[in-house]
TIKEMI-924160 format. One line per 2 residues: number of its first residue (from 1); their letters; for each residue x, y, z negated of N, C-alpha, C, CB. Coordinates in Angstrom, 2 decimals. Glycine has a CB too. Example, Ala and Ser with C-alpha at 12.3 -4.5 7.8 and 13.67 -1.06 7.14 Angstrom:
% TIKEMI-924160
1	as	13.19 -5.69 -7.80 12.30 -4.50 -7.80 13.20 -3.30 -7.80 11.31 -4.47 -9.05 ~ 12.85 -2.25 -7.08 13.67 -1.06 -7.14 12.90 0.03 -7.87 14.08 -0.60 -5.72;
END
This chain:
% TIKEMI-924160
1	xx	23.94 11.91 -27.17 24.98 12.10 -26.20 26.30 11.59 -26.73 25.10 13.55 -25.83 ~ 27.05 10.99 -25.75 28.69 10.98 -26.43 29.50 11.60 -26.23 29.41 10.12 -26.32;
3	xx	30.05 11.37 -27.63 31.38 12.36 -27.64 32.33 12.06 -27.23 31.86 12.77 -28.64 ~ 33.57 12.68 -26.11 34.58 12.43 -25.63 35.59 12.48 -26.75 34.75 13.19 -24.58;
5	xx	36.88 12.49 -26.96 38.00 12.56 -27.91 38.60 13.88 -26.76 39.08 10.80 -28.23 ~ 39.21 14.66 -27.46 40.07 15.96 -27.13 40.57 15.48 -25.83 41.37 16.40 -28.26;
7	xx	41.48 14.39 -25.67 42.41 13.79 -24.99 41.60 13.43 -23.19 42.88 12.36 -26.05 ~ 40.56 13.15 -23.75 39.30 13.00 -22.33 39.11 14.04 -21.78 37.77 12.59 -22.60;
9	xx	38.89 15.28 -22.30 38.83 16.56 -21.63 39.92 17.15 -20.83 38.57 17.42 -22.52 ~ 40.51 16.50 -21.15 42.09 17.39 -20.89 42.74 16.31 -20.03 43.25 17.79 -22.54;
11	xx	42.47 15.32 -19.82 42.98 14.04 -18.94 41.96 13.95 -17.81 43.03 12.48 -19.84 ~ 41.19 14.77 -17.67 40.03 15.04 -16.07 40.84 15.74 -15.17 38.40 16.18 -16.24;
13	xx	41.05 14.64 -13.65 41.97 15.71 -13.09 41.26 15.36 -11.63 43.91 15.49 -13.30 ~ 39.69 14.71 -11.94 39.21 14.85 -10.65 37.79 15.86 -10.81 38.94 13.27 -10.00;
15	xx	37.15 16.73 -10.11 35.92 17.21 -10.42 34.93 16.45 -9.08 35.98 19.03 -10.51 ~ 35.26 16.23 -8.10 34.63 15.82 -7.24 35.09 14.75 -6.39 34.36 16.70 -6.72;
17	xx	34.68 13.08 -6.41 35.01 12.20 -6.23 34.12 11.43 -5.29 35.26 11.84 -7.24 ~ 34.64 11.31 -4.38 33.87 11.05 -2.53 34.33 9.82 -2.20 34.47 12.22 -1.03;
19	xx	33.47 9.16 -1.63 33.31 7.89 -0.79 33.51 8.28 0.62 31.87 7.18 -0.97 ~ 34.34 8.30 1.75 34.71 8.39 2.72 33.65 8.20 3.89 35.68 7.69 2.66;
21	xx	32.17 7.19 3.33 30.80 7.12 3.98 29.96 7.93 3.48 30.19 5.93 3.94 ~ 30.16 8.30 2.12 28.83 8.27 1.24 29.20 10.09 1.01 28.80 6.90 -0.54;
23	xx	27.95 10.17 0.50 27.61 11.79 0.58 28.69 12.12 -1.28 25.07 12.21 0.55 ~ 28.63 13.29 -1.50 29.10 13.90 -2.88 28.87 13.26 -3.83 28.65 15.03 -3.24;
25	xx	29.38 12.00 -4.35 28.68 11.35 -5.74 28.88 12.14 -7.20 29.37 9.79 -5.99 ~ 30.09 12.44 -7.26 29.81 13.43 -8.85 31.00 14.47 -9.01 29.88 12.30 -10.51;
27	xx	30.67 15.13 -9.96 31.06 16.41 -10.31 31.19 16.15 -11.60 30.20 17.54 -9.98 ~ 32.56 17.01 -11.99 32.95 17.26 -13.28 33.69 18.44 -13.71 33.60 16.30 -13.62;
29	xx	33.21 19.56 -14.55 33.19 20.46 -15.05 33.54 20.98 -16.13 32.58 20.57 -14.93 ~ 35.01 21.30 -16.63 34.86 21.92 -18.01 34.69 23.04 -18.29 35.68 21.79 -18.68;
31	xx	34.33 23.17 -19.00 33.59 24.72 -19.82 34.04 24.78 -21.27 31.65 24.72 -19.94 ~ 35.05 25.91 -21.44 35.42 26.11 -22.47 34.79 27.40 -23.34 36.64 26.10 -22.22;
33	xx	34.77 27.28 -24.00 34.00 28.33 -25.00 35.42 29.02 -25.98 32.60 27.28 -26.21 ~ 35.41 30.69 -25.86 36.24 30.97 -26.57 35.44 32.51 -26.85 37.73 30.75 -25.94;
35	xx	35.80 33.24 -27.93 35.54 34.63 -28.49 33.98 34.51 -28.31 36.33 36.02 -27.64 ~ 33.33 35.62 -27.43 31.82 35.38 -27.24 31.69 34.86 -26.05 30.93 36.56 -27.34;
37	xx	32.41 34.75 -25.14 31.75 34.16 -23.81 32.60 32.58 -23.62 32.09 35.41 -22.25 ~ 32.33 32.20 -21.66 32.73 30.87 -21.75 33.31 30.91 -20.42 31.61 29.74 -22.05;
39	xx	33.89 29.62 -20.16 34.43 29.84 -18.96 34.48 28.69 -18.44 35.57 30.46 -18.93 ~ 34.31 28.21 -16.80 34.24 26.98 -16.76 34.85 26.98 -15.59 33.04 26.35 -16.94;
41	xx	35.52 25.68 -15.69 36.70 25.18 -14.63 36.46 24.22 -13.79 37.85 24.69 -15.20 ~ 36.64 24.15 -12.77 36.59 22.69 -11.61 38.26 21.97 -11.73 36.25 23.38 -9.46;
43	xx	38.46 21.01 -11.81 39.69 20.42 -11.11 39.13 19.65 -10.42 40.75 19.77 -11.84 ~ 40.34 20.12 -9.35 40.00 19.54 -7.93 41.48 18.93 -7.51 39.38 20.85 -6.74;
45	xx	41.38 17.97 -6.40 43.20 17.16 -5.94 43.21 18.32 -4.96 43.45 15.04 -4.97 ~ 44.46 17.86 -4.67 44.45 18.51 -3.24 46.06 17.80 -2.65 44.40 20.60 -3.36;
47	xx	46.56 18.12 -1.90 47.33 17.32 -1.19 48.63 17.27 -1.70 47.31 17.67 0.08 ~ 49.29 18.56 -2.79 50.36 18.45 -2.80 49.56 18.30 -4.76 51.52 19.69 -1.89;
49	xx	48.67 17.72 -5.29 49.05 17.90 -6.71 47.46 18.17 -7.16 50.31 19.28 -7.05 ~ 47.06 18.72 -8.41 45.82 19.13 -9.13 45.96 20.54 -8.81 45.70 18.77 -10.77;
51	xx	44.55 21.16 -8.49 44.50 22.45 -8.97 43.06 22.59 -10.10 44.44 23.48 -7.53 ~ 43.42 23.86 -11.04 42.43 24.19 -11.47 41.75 25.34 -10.95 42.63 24.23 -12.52;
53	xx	40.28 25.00 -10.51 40.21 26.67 -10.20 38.60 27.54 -11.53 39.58 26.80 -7.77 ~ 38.80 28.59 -11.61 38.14 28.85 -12.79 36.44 29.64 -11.73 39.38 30.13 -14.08;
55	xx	35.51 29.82 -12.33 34.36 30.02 -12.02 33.48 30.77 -12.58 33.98 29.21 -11.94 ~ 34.35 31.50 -13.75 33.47 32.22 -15.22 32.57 31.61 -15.33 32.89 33.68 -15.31;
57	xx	31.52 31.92 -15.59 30.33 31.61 -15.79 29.19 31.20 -14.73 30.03 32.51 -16.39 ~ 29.64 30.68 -13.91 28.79 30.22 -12.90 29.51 28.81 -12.57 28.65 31.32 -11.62;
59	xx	28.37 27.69 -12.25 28.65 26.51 -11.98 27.54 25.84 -10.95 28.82 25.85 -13.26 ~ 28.23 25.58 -9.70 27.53 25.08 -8.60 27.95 23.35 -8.47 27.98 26.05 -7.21;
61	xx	26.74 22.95 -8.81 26.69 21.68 -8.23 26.19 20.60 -6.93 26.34 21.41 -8.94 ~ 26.20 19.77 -6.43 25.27 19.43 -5.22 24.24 18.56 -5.67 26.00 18.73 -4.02;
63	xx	23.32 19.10 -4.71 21.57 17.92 -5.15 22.21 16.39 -4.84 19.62 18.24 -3.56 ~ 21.72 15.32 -5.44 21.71 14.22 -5.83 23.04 13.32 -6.76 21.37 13.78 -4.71;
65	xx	23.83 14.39 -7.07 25.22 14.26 -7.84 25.49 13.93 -8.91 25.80 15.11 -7.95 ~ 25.64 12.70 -9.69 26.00 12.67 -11.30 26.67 14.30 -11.95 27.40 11.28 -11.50;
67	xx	26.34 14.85 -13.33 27.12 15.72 -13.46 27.78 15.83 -14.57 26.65 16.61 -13.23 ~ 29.20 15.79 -14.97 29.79 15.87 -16.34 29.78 17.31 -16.62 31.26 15.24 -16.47;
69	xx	29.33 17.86 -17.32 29.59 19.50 -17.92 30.62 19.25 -19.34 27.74 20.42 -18.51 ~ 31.89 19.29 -19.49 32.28 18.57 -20.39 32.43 20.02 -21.45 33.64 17.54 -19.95;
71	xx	32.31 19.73 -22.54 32.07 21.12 -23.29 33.11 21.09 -24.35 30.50 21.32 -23.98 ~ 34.08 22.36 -24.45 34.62 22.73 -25.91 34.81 23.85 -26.44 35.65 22.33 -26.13;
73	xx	35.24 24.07 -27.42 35.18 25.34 -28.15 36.75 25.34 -28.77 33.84 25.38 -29.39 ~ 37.41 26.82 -28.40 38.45 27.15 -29.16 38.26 27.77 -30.46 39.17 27.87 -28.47;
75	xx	37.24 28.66 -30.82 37.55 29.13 -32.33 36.09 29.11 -33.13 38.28 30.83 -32.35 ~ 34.63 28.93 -32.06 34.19 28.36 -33.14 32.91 27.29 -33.03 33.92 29.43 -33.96;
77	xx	32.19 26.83 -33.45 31.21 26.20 -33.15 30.53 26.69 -32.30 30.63 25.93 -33.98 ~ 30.14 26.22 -30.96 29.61 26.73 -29.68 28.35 25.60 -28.91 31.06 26.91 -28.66;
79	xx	27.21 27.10 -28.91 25.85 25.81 -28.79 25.68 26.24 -27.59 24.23 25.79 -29.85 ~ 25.60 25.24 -26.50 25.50 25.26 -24.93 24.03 24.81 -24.33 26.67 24.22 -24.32;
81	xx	23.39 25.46 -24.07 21.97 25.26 -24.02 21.35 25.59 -22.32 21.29 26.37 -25.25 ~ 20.91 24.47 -21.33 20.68 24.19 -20.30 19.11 24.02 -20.57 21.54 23.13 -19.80;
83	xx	17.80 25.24 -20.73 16.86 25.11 -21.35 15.84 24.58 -20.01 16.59 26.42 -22.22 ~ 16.22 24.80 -18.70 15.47 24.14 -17.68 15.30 23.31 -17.29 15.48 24.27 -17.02;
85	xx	16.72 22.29 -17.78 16.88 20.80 -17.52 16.47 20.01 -19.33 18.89 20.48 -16.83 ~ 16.37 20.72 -20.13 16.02 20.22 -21.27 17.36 19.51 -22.39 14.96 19.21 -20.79;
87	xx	18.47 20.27 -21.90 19.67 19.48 -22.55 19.85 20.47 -23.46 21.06 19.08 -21.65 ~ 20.34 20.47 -24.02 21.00 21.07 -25.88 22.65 20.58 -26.74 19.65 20.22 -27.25;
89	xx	23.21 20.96 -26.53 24.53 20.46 -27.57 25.54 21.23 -27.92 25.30 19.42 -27.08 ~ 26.42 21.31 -28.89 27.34 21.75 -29.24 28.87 21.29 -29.19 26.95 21.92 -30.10;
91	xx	29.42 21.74 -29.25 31.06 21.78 -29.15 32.14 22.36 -30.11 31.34 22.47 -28.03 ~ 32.75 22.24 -30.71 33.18 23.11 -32.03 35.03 22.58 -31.64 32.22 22.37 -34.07;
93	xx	35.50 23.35 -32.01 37.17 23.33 -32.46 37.47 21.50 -32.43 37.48 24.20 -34.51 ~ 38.12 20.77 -31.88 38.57 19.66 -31.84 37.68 18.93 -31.78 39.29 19.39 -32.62;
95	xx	35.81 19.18 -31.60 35.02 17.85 -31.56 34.23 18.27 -29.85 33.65 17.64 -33.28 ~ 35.08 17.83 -29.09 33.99 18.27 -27.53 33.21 17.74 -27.48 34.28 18.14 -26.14;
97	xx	32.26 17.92 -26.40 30.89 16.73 -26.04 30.85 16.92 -24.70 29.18 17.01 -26.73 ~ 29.50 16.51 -24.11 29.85 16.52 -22.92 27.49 16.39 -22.81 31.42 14.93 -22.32;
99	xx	26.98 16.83 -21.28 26.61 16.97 -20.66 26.57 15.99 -19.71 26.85 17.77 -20.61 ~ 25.54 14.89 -19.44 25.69 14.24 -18.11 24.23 14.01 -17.72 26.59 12.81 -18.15;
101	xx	23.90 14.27 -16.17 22.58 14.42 -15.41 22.79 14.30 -14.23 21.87 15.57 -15.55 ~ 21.74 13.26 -13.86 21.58 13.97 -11.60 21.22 15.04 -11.42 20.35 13.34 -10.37;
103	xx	21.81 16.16 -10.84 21.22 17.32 -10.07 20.34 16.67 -8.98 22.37 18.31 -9.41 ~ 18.97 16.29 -9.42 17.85 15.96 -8.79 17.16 16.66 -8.12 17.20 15.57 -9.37;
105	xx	17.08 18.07 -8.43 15.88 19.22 -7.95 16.95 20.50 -7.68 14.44 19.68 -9.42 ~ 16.80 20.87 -6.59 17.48 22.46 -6.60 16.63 23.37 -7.09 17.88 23.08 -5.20;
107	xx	17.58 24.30 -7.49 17.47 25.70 -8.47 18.18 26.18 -9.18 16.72 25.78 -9.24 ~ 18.31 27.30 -9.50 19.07 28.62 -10.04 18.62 27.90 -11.81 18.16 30.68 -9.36;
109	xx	19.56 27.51 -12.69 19.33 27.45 -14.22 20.13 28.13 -15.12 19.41 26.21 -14.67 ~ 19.39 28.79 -16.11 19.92 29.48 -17.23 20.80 28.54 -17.63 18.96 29.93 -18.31;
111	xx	22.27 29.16 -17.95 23.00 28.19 -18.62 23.69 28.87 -19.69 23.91 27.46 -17.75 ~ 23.50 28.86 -20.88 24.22 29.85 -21.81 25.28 28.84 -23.01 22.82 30.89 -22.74;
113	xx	26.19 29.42 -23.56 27.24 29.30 -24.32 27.51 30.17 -25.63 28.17 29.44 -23.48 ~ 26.55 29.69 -26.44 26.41 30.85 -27.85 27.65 30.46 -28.80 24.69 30.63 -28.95;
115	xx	28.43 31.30 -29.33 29.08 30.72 -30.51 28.27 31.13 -31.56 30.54 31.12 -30.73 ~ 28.52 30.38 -32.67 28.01 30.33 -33.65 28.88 31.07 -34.98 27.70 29.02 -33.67;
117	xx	29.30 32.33 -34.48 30.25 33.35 -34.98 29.44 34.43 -35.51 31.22 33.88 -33.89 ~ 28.51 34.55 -35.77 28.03 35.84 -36.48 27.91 37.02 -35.55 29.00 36.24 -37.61;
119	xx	28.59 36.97 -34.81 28.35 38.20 -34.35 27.55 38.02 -32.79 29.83 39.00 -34.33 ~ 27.02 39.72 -32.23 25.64 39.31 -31.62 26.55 38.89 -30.12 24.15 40.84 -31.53;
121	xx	25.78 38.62 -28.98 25.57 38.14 -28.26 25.36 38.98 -26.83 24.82 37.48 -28.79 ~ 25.69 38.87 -25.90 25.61 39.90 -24.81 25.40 38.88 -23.61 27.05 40.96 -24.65;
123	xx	25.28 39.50 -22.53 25.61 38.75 -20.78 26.78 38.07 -21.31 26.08 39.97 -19.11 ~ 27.59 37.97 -21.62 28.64 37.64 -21.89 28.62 36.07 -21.78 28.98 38.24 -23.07;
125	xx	27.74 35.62 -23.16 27.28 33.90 -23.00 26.17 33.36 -22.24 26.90 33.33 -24.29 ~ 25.81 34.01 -21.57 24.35 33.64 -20.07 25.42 33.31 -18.38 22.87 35.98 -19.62;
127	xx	25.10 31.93 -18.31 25.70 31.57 -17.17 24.10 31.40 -16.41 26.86 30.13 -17.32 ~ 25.04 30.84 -15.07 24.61 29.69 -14.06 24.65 28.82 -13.71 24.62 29.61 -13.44;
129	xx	23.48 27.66 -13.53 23.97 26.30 -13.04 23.31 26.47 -12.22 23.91 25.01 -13.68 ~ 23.99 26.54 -10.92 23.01 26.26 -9.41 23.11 24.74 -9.08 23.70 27.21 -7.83;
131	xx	21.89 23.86 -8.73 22.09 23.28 -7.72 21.48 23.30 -6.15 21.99 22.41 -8.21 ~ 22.93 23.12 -5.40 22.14 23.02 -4.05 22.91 22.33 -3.12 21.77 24.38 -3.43;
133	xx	22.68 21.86 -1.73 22.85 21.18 -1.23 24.01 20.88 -1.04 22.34 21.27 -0.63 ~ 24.99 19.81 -0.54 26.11 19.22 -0.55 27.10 20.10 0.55 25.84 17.70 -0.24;
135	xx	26.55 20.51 1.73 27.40 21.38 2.21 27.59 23.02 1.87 27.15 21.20 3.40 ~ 26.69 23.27 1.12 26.76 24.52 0.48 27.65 24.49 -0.94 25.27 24.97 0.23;
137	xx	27.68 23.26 -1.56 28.29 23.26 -2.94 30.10 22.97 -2.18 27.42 21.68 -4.25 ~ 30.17 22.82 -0.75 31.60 22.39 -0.34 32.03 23.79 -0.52 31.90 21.63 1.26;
139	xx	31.39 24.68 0.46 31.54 25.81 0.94 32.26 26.41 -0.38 30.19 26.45 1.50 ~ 30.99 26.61 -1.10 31.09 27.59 -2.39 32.58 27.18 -2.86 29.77 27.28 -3.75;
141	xx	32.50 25.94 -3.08 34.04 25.46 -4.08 35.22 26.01 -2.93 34.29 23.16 -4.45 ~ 35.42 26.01 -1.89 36.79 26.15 -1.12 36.67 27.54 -0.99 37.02 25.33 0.35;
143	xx	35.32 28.26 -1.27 35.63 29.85 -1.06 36.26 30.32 -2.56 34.03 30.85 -0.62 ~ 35.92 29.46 -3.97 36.47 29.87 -4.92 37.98 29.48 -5.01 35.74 29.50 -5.89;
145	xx	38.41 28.10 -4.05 39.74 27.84 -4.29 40.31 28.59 -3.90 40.24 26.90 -3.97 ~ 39.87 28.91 -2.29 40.64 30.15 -1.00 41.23 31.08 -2.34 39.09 31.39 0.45;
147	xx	40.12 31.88 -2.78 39.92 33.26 -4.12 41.33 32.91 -5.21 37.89 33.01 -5.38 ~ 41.00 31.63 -5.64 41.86 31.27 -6.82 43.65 31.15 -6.26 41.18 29.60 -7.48;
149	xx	43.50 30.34 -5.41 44.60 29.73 -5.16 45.55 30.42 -4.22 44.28 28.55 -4.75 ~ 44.46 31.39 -2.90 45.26 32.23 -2.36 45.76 31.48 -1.01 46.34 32.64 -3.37;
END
């Protein structure tokens, strides 16, 4: 997989990027890893500027969509493990990585965020990656912006 530079993570200010004919082409996602759990963010445009909106631990994508899951860690080495789709990687303090796949098949996937801190482990680092269909992944995102943004 490749590694982004710090500066790539943090310079994503689109998550979902549309063709005016064409159905949902891709999604991009950061997920930050901090203490024991993780948290993952959409940026999205919107008319007057960027918003971020946050998602804890749950991440909805749409079926046939490129997907960036871009991954980092604030304090310590953090292993992000997508065991249904068969992906595996880590993220540590200043070295991100990143996650990229078609959401080909819908379904509910274990998505977890372990740090590699010694200490144990709870619900805390067990997410979700849903994928499902393109008007359901609209829905979901504008009911979290409505939530976020108010």
């Amino acid at each position: 997989m490749r590694r982004l530079p710090v500066a790539a993570i943090v310079a994503v200010s689109i998550a979902c990027q549309t063709h005016p004919r064409a159905g949902l082409q891709s999604v991009v996602v950061r997920m930050l890893a901090h203490d024991t759990t993780w948290q993952a963010t959409y940026v999205v445009t919107q008319p007057h500027g960027v918003a971020e909106i946050p998602t804890g631990r749950e991440v909805h994508v749409p079926l046939g969509a490129e997907v960036v899951l871009a991954l980092a860690s604030r304090d310590y080495i953090s292993d992000f493990t997508l065991p249904g789709l068969g992906l595996r990687d880590f993220a540590a303090p200043g070295l991100p990585s990143e996650f990229r796949f078609r959401a080909d098949r819908l379904g509910r996937f274990d998505l977890r965020g372990d740090e590699l801190c010694g200490r144990p482990h709870d619900e805390r680092s067990r997410g979700w990656l849903v994928v499902e269909d393109p008007a359901s992944f609209r829905a979901w995102v504008d009911r979290r912006a409505r939530a976020e943004l108010g």
